[in-house]
Each structure stands twice: as structure tokens, then as C-alpha cells.
VMD Tcl script that builds the backbone (N, CA, C; Angstrom):
set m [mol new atoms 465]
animate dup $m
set s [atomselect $m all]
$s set {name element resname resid chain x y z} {
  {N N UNK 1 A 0.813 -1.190 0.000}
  {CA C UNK 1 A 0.000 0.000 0.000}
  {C C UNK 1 A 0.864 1.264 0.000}
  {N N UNK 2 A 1.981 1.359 0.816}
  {CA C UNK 2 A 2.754 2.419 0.924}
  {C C UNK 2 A 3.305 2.980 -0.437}
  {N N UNK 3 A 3.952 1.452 -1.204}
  {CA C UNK 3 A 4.286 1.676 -2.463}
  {C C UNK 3 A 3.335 2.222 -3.706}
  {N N UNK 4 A 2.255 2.241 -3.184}
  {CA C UNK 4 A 1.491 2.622 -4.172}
  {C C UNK 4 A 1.061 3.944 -4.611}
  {N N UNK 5 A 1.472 4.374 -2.141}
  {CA C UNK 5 A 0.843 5.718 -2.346}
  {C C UNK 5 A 2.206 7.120 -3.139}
  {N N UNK 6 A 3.248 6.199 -2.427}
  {CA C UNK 6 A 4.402 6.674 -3.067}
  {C C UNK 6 A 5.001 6.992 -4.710}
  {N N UNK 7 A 3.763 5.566 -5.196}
  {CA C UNK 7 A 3.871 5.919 -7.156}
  {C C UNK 7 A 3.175 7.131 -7.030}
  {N N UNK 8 A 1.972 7.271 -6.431}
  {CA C UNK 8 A 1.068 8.272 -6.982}
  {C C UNK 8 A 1.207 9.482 -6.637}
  {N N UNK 9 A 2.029 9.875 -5.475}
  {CA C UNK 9 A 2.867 11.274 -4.763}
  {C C UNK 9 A 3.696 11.397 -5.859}
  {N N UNK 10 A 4.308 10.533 -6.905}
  {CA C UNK 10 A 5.602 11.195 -7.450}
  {C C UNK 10 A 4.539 11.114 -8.742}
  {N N UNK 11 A 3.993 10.690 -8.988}
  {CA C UNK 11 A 3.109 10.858 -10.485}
  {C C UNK 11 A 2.515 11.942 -10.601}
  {N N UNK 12 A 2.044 12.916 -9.035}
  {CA C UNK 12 A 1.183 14.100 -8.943}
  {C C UNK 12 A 2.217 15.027 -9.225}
  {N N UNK 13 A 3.546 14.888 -8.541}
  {CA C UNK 13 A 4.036 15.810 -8.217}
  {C C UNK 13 A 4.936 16.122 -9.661}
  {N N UNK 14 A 5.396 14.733 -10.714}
  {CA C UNK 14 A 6.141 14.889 -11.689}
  {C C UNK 14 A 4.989 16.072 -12.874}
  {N N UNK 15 A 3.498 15.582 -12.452}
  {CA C UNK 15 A 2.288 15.651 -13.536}
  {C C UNK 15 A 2.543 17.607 -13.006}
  {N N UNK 16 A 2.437 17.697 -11.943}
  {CA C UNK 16 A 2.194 19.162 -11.351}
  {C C UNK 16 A 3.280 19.764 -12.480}
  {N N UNK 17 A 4.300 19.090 -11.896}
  {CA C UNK 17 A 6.005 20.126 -12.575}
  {C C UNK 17 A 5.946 19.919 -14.325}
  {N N UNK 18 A 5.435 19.061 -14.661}
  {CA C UNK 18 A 5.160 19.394 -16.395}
  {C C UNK 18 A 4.457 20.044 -16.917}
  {N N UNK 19 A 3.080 20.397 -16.030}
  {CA C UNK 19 A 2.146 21.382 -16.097}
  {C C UNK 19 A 2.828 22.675 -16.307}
  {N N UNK 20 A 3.568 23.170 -15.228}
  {CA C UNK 20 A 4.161 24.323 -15.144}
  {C C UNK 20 A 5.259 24.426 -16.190}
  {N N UNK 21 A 5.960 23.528 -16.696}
  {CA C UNK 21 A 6.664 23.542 -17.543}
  {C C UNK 21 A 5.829 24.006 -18.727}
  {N N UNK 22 A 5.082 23.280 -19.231}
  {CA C UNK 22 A 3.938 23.397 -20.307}
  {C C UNK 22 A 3.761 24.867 -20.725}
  {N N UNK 23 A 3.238 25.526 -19.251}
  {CA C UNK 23 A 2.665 26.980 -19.583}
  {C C UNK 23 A 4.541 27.869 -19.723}
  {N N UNK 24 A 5.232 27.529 -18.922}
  {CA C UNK 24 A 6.697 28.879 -19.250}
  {C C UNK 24 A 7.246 28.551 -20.510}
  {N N UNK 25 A 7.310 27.263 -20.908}
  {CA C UNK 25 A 7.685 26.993 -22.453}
  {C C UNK 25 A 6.677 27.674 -22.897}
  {N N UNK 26 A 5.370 27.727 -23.225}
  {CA C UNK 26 A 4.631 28.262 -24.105}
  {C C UNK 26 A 4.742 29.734 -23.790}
  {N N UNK 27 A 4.712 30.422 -23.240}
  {CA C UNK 27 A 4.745 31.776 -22.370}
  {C C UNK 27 A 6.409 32.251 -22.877}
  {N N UNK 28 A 7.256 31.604 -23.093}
  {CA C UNK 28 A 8.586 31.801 -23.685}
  {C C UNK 28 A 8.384 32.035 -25.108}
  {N N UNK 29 A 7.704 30.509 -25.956}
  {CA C UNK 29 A 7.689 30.409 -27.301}
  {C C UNK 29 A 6.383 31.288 -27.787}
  {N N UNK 30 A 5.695 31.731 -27.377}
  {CA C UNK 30 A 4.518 32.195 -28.026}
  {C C UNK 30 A 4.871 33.516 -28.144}
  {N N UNK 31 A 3.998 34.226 -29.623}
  {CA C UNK 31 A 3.857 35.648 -29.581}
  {C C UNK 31 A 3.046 36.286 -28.588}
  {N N UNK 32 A 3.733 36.987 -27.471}
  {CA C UNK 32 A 3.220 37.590 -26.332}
  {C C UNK 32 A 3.268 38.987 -26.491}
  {N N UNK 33 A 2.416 39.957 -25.411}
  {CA C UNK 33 A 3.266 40.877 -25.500}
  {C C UNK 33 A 3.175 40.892 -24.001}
  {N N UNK 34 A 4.070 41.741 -23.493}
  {CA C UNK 34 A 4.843 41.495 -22.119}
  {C C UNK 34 A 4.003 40.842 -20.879}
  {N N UNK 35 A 2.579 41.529 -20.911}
  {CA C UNK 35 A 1.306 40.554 -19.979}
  {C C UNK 35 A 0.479 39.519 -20.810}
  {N N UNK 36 A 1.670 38.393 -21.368}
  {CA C UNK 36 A 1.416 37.477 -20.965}
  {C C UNK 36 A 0.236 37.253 -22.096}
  {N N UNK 37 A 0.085 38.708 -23.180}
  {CA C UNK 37 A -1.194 38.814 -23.837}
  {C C UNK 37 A -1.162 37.736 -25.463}
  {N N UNK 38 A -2.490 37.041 -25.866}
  {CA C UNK 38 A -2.134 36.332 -26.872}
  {C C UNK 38 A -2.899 37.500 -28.269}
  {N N UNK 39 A -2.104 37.630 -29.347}
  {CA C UNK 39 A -3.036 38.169 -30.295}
  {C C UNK 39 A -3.547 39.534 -30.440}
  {N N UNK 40 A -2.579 39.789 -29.619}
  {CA C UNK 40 A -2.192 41.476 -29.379}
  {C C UNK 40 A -3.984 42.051 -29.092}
  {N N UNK 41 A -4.682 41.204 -27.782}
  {CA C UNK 41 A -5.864 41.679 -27.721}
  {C C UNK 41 A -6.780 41.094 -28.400}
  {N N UNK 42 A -6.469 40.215 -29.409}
  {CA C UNK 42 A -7.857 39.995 -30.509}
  {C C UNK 42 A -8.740 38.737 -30.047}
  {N N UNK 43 A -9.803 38.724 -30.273}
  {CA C UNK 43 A -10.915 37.547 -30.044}
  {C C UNK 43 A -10.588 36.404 -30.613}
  {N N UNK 44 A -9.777 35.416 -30.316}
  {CA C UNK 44 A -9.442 33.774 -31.000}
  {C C UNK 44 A -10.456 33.869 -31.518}
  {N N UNK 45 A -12.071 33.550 -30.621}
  {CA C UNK 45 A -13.516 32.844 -30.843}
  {C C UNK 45 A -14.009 33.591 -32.371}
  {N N UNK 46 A -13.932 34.755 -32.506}
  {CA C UNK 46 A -14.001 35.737 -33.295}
  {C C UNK 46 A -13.634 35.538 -34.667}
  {N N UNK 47 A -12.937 35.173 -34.722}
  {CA C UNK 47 A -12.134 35.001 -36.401}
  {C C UNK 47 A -13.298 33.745 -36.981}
  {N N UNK 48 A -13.786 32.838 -35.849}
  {CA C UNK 48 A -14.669 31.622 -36.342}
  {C C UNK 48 A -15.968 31.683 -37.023}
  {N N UNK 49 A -16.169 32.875 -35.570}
  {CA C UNK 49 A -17.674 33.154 -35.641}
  {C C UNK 49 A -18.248 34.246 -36.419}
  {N N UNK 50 A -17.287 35.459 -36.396}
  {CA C UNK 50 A -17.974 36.498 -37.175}
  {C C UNK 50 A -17.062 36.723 -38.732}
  {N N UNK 51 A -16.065 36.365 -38.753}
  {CA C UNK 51 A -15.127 35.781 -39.890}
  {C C UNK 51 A -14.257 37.441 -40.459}
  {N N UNK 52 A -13.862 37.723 -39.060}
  {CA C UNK 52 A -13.120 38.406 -38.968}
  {C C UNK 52 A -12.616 39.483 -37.735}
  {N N UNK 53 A -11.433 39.791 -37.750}
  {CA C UNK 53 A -10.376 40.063 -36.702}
  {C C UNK 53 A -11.623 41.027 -35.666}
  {N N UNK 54 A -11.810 41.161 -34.339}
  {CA C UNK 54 A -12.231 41.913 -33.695}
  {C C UNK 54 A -11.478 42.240 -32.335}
  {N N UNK 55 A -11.336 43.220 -31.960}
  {CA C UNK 55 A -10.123 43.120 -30.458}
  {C C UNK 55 A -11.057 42.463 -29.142}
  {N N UNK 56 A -10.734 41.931 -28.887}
  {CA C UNK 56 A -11.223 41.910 -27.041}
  {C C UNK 56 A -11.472 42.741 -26.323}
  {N N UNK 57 A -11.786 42.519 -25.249}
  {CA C UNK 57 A -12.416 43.518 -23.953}
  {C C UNK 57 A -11.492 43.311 -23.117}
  {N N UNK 58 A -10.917 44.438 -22.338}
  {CA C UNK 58 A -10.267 44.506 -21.100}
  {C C UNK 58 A -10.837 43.557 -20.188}
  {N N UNK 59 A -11.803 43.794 -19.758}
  {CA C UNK 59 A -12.898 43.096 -18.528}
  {C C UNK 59 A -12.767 41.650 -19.041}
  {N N UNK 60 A -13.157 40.987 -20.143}
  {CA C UNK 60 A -13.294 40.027 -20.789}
  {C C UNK 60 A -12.286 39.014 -21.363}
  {N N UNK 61 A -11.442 38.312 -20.010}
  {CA C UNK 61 A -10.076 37.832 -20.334}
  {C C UNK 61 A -10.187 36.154 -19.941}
  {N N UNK 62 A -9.583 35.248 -19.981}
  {CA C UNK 62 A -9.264 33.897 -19.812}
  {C C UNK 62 A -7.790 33.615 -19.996}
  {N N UNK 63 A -7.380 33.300 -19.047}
  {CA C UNK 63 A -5.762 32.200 -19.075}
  {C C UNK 63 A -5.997 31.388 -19.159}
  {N N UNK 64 A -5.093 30.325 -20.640}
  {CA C UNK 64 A -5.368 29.451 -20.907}
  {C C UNK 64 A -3.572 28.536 -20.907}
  {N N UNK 65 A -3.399 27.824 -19.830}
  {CA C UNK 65 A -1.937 27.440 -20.061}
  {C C UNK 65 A -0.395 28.300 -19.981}
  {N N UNK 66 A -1.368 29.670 -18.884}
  {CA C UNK 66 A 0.019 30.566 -19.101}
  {C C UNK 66 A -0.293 32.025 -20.359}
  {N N UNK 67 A -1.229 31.506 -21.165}
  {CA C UNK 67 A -1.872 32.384 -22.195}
  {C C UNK 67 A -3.011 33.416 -21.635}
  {N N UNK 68 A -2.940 34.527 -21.963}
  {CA C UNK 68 A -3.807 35.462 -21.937}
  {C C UNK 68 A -4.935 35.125 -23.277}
  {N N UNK 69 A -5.632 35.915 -22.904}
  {CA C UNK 69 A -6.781 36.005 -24.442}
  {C C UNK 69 A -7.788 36.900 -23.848}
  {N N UNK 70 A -8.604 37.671 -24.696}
  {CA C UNK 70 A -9.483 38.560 -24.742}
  {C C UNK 70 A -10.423 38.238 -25.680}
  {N N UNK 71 A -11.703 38.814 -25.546}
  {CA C UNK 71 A -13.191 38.373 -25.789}
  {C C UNK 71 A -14.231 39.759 -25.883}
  {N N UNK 72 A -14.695 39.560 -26.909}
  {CA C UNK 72 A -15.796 40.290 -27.208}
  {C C UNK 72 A -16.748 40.388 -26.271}
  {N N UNK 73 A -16.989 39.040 -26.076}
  {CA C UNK 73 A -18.336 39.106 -25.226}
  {C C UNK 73 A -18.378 37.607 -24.182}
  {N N UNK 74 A -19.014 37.900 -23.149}
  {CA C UNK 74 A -18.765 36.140 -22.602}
  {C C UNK 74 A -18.963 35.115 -23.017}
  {N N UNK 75 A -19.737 34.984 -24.097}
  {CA C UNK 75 A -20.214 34.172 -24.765}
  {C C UNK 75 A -18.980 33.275 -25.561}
  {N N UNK 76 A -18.109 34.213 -25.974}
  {CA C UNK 76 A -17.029 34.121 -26.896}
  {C C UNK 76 A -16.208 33.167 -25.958}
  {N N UNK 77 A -15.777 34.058 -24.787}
  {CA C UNK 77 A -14.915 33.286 -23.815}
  {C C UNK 77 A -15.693 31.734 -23.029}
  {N N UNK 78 A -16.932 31.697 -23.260}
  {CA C UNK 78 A -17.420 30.438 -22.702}
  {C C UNK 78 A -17.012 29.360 -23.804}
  {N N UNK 79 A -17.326 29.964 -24.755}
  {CA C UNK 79 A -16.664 29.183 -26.369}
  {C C UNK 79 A -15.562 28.490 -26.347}
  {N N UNK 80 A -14.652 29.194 -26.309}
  {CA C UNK 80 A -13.086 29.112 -26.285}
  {C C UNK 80 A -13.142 28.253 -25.044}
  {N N UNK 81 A -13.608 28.350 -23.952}
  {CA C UNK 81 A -13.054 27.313 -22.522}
  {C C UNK 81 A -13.572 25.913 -23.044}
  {N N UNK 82 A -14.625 25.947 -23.332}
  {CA C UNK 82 A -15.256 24.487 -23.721}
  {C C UNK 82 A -13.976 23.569 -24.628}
  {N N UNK 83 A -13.447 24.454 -25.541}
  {CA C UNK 83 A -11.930 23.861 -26.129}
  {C C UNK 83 A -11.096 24.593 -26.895}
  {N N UNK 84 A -10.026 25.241 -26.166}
  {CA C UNK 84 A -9.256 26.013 -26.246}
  {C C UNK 84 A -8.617 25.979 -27.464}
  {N N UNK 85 A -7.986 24.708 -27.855}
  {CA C UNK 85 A -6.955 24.253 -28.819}
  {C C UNK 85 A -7.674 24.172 -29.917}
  {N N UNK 86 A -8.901 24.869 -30.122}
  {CA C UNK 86 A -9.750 24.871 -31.169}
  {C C UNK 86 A -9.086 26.470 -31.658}
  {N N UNK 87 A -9.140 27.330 -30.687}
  {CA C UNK 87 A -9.254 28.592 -31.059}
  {C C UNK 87 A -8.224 29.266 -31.023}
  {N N UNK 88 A -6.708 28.678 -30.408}
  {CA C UNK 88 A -5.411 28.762 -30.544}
  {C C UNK 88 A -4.880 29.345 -31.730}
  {N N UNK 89 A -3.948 30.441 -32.140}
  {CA C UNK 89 A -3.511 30.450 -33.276}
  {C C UNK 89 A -2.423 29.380 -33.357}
  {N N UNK 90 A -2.485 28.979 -34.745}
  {CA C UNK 90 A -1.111 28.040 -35.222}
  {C C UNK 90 A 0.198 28.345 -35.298}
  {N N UNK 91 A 1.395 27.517 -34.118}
  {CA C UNK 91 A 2.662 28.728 -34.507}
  {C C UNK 91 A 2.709 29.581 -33.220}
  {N N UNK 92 A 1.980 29.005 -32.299}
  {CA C UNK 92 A 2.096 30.051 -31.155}
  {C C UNK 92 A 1.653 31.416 -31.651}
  {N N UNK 93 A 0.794 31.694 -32.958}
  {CA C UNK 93 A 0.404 33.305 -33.004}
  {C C UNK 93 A 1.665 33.997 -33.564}
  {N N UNK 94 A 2.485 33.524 -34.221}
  {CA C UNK 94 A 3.425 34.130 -35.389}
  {C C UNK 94 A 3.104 33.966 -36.911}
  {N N UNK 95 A 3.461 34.521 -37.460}
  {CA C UNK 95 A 3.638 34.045 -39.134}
  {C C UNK 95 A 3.592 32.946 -39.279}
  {N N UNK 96 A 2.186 32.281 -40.290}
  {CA C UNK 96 A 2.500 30.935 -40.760}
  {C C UNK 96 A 3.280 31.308 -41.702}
  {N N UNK 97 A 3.449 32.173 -42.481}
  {CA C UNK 97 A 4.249 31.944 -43.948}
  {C C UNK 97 A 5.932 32.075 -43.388}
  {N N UNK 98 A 6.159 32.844 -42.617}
  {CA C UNK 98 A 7.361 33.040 -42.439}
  {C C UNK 98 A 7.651 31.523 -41.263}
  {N N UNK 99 A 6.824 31.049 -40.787}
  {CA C UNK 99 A 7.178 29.798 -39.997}
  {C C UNK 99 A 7.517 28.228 -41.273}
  {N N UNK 100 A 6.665 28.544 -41.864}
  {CA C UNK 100 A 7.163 27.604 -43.167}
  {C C UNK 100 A 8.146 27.512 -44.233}
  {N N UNK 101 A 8.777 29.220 -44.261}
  {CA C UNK 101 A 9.382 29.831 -45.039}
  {C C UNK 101 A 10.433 29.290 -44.676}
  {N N UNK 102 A 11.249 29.719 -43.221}
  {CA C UNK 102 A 12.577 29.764 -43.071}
  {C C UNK 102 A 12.324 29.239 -41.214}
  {N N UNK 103 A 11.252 28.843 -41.122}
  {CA C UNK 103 A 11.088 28.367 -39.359}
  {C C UNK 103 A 11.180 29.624 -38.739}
  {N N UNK 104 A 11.029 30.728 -39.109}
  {CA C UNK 104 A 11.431 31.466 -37.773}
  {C C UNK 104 A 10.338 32.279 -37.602}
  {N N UNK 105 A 10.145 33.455 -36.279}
  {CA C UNK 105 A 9.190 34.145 -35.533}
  {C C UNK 105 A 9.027 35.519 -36.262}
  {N N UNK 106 A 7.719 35.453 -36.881}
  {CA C UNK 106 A 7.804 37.040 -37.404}
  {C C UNK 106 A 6.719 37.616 -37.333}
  {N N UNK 107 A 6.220 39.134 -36.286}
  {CA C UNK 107 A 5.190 39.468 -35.639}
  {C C UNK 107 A 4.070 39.470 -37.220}
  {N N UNK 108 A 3.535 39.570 -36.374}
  {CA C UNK 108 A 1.709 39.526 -37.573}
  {C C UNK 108 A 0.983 40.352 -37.283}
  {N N UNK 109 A 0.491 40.526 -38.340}
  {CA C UNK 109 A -1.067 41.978 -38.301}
  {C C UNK 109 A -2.448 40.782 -38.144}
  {N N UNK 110 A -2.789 41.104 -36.918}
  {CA C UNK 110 A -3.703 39.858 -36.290}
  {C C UNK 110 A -4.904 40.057 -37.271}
  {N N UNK 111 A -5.165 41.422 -38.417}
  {CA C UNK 111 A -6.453 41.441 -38.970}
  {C C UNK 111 A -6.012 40.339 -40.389}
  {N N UNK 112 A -4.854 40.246 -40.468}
  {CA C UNK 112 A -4.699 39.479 -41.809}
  {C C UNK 112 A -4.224 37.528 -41.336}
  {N N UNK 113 A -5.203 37.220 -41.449}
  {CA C UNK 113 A -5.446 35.682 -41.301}
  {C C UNK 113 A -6.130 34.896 -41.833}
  {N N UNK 114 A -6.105 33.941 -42.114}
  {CA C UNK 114 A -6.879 32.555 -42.906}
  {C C UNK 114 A -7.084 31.162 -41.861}
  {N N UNK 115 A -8.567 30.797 -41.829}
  {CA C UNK 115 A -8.851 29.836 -41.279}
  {C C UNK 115 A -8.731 28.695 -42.219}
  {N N UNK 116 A -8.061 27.374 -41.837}
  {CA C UNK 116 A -7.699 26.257 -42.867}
  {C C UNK 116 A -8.003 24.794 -41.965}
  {N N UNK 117 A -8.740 24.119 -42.485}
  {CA C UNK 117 A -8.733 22.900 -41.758}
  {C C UNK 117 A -9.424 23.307 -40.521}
  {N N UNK 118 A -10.551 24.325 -40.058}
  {CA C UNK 118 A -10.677 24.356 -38.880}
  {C C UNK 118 A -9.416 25.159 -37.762}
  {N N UNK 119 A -8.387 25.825 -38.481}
  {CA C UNK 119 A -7.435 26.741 -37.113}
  {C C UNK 119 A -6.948 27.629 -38.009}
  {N N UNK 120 A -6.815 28.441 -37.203}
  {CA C UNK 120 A -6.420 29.686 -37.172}
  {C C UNK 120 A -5.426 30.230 -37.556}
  {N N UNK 121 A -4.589 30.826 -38.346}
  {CA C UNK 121 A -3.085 30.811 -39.157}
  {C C UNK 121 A -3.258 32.552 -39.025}
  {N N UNK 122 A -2.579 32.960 -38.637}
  {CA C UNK 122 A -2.025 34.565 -38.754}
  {C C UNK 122 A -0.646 35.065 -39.550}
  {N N UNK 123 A -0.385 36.153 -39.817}
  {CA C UNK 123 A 0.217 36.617 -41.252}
  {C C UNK 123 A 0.740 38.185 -40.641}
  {N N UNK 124 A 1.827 38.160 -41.311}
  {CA C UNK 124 A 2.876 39.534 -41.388}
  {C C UNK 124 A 2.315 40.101 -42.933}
  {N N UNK 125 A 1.949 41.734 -42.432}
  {CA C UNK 125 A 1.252 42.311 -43.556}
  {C C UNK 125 A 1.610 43.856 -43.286}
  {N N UNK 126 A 2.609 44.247 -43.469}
  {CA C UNK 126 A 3.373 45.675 -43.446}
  {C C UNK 126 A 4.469 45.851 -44.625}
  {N N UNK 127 A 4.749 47.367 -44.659}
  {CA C UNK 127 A 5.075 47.829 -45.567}
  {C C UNK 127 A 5.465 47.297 -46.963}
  {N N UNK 128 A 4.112 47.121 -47.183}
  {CA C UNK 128 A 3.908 46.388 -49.214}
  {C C UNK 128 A 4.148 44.444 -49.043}
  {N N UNK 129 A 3.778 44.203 -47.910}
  {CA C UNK 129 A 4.414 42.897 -47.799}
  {C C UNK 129 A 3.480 41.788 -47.161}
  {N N UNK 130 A 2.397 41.501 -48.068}
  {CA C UNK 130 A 1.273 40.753 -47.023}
  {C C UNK 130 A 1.878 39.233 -47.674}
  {N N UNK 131 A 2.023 38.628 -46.339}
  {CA C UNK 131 A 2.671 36.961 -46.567}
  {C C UNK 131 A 1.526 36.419 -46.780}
  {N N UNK 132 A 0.099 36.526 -46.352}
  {CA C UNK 132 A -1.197 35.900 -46.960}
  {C C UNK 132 A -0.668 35.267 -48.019}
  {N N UNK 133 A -0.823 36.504 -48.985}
  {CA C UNK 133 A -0.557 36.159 -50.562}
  {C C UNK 133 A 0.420 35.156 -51.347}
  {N N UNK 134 A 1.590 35.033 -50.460}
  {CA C UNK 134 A 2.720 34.256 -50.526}
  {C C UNK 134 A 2.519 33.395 -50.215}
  {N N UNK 135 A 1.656 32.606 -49.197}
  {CA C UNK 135 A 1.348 31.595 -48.785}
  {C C UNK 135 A 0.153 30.663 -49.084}
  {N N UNK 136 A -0.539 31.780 -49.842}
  {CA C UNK 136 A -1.811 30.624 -50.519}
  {C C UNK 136 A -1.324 30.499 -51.425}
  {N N UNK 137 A 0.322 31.076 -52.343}
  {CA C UNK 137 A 0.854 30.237 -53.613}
  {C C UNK 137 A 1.500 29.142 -53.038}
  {N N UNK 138 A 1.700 28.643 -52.219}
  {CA C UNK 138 A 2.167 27.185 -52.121}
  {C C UNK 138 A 1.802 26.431 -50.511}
  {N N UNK 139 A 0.507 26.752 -50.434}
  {CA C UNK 139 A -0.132 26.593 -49.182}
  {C C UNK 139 A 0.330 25.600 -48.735}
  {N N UNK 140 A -0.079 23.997 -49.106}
  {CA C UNK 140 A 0.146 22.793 -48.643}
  {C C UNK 140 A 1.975 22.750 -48.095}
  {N N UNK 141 A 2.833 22.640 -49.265}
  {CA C UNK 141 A 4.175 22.748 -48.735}
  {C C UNK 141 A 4.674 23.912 -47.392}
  {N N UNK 142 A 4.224 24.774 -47.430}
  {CA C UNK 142 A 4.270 25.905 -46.400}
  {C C UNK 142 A 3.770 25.268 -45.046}
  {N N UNK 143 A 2.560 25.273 -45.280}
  {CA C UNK 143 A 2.244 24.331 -44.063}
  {C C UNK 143 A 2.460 23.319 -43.429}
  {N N UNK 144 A 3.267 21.772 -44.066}
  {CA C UNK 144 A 3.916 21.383 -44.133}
  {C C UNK 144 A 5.239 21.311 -43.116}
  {N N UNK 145 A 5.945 22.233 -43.904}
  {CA C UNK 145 A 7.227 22.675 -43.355}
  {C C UNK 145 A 7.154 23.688 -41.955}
  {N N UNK 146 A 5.901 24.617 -41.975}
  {CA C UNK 146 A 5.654 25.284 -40.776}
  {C C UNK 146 A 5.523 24.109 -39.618}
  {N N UNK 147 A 4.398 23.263 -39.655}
  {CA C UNK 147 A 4.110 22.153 -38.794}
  {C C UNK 147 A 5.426 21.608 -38.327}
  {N N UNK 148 A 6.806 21.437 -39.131}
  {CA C UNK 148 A 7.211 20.679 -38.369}
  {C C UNK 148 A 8.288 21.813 -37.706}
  {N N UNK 149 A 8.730 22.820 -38.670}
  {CA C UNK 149 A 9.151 23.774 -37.695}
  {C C UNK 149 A 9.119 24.561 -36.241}
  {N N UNK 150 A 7.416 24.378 -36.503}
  {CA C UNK 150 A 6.879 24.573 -34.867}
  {C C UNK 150 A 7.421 23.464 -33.949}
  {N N UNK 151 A 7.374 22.502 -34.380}
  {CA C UNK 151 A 7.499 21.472 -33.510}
  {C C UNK 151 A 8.677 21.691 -32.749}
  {N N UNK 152 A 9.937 22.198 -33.329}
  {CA C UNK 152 A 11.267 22.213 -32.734}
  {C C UNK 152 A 11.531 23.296 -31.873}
  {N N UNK 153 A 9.883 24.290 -31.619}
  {CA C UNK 153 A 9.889 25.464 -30.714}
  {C C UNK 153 A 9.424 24.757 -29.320}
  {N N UNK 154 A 8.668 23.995 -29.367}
  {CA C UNK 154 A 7.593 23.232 -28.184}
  {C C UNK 154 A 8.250 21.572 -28.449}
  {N N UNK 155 A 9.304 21.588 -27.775}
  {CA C UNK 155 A 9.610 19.864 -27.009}
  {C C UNK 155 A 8.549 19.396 -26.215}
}
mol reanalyze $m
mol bondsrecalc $m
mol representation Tube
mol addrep $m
């Protein structure tokens, strides 16, 4: 019996410390801005439902894993809790095109995005330079190569 209770003290306590790991890796790798914010303010639920970029509400927030997020309305945020990883941007909320391009982190204009397969993909769109466009010419390979690039951000 002792041994058993002893698996399950170190199973809570290993499960606790990966948890926390979980959220500072993501809170490291994700596009933040300094509180912790996802999407520079914008409604995840939002891009689904009204099919396009809207900011959040101060009042109207949820941590999700270390993640901030903001919400139109509660409704939005009851949305998103029911299943988060629905409404997540892809990429931790950086450039898909530039994550497929060359793997690396490049901020995004949260109004320029494409929903694919059901998630959420955000895009760098400043001075004469919208990666949208670049990326629906060779969508599949881009994505592709983004997917596994992400991967080597989040062990």
C-alpha cells in the first residue's frame, strides 16, 4: 500500500512540474506581448464566428496554459473554454508563412489571417508585404514545413 501511495505522490508531483513547464515553455515560445497577452488583444472565438479580426475587452479575459486572451463578449470566452486548442492560433500566433518559409518568428497583423482545416493561421502584412498572398501560392508545402518547424519550438 505504501508503495502505491508513493507511485502516486511522485506521479502528482512529476504531472504538477510538467504542467508548469507546459505553460513557461509556451509563455517563452509564443507571440506575447509582455502581460502574458495572446493576439495582441484579438478575439481567437471571433475570427470563427464572425469571420473576422475583432479586439477583445479589457474586462473580458481567460488564461489558458500561461496564455492570456481577450473576448468580445462572454459568450465568446465560454466558447473558447469548452476547447481552447480549437481557437489557438497556429505557430504560437506568429507568421505561418514566415514559420514555413525559413522556421522562424515574425510578428503579424492579427487582422490578416486565414482559417484552414478548422485553425487559425495569422500573417505579417506591413510595408507592401502581405505573406497571406505568398502563402496561398504554395499553401500545402508551407504548411507542411511550418508544422514541423513549430514542432522544434515546443519539445
Amino acid at each position: 500500500m505504501k508503495k502505491q501511495i508513493g507511485i502516486l505522490l511522485f506521479f502528482l508531483l512529476f504531472a504538477g512540474h510538467g504542467f508548469g513547464q507546459t505553460a513557461e515553455v509556451r509563455k517563452q515560445q509564443f507571440n506575447l506581448e509582455k502581460s502574458s497577452l495572446a493576439i495582441q488583444g484579438y478575439d481567437p472565438v471571433a475570427y470563427f464566428t464572425s469571420h473576422k479580426a475583432l479586439e477583445g475587452k479589457k474586462e473580458i479575459t481567460t488564461m489558458y496554459n500561461g496564455i492570456t486572451y481577450r473576448f468580445i463578449s462572454q459568450q465568446n470566452r465560454e466558447e473558447f473554454a469548452k476547447n481552447p486548442a480549437r481557437y489557438e492560433p497556429q505557430y504560437g500566433g506568429w507568421c505561418a508563412y514566415a514559420m514555413g518559409k525559413q522556421g522562424e518568428k515574425v510578428e503579424v497583423d492579427p487582422e490578416t489571417f486565414k482559417i484552414l482545416d478548422g485553425k487559425l493561421f495569422l500573417f505579417y502584412n506591413k510595408y507592401f508585404n502581405n505573406t497571406l498572398k505568398s502563402w496561398n501560392q504554395d499553401e500545402s508545402r508551407l504548411k507542411g514545413r511550418a508544422d514541423q518547424n513549430w514542432a522544434q519550438f515546443l519539445p
